[in-house]
N, C-alpha and C positions, 0 to 999 in steps of 0.2 A: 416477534420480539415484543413483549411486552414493556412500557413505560419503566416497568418496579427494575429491570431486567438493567437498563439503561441506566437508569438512577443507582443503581447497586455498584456497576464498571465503572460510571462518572464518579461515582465515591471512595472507590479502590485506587483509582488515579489520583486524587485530591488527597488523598493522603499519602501517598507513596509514589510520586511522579517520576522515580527513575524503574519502578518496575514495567521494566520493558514486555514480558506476557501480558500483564493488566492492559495497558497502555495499546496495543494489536488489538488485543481482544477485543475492545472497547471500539478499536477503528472496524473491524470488520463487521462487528455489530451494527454499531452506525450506517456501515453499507450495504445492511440487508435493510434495512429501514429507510435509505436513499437519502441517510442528512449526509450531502457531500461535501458541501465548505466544513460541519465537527470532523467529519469523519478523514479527511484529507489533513485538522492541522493535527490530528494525533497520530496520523502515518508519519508525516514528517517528522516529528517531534521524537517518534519511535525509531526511524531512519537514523537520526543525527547520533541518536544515545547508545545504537544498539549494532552488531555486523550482521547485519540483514544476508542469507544465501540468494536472495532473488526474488522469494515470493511478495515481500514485503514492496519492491521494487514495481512488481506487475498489477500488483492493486494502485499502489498511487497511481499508477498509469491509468487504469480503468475511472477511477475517481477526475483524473485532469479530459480524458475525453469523455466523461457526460458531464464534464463544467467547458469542454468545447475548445478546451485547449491542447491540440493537437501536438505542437510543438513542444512541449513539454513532457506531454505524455511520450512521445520519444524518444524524449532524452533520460524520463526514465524506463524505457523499456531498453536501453545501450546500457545504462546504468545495471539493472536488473541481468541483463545477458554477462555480461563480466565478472558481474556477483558467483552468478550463476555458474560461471566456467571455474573461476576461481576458486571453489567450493566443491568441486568435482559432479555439477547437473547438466550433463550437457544435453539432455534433454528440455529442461526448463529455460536453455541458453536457446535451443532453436526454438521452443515456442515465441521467446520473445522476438528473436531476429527473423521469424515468420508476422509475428506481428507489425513489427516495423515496416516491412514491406507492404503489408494491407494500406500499412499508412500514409506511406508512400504514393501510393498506388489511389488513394482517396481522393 
């Protein structure tokens, strides 16, 4: 990921902050790049604006356990599992409910 790459998504969000694609896009990039405090507050922010199916769910989670908050990341992988049911992935519902249990299980 280049810087220009970054600058381009952080500009597409500043001018248009309810575009919910811009706005993911931007966070998943960020988390290929490992900034997890930007990258975590534009999941959230994408979360609140948008009806996430789950996957959006399973990434916060990943962003809150390598910022070491495990409890949280829980609560969004419960979050993320319901999404996920509710939306007809009941596959992406046991990824996450297998996840919880690693977590558990830590």
């Amino acid at each position: 990921m280049t810087t220009s790459r970054l600058d381009t998504l952080r500009d597409m969000v500043r001018r248009n902050p309810t575009n919910a694609a811009a706005r993911f896009g931007l966070a998943n990039e960020l988390m290929k790049a490992q900034l997890w405090d930007e990258a975590g507050e534009h999941l959230r922010e994408y979360l609140t604006s948008h009806e996430d199916e789950g996957n959006g769910w399973g990434r916060l989670a990943d962003i809150l356990e390598r910022q070491g908050d495990t409890a949280a990341a829980r609560e969004a992988l419960e979050t993320g599992a319901r999404k996920a049911t509710q939306h007809g992935h009941p596959s992406l519902a046991s990824e996450f409910e297998m996840r919880i249990e690693e977590l558990d299980d830590a």
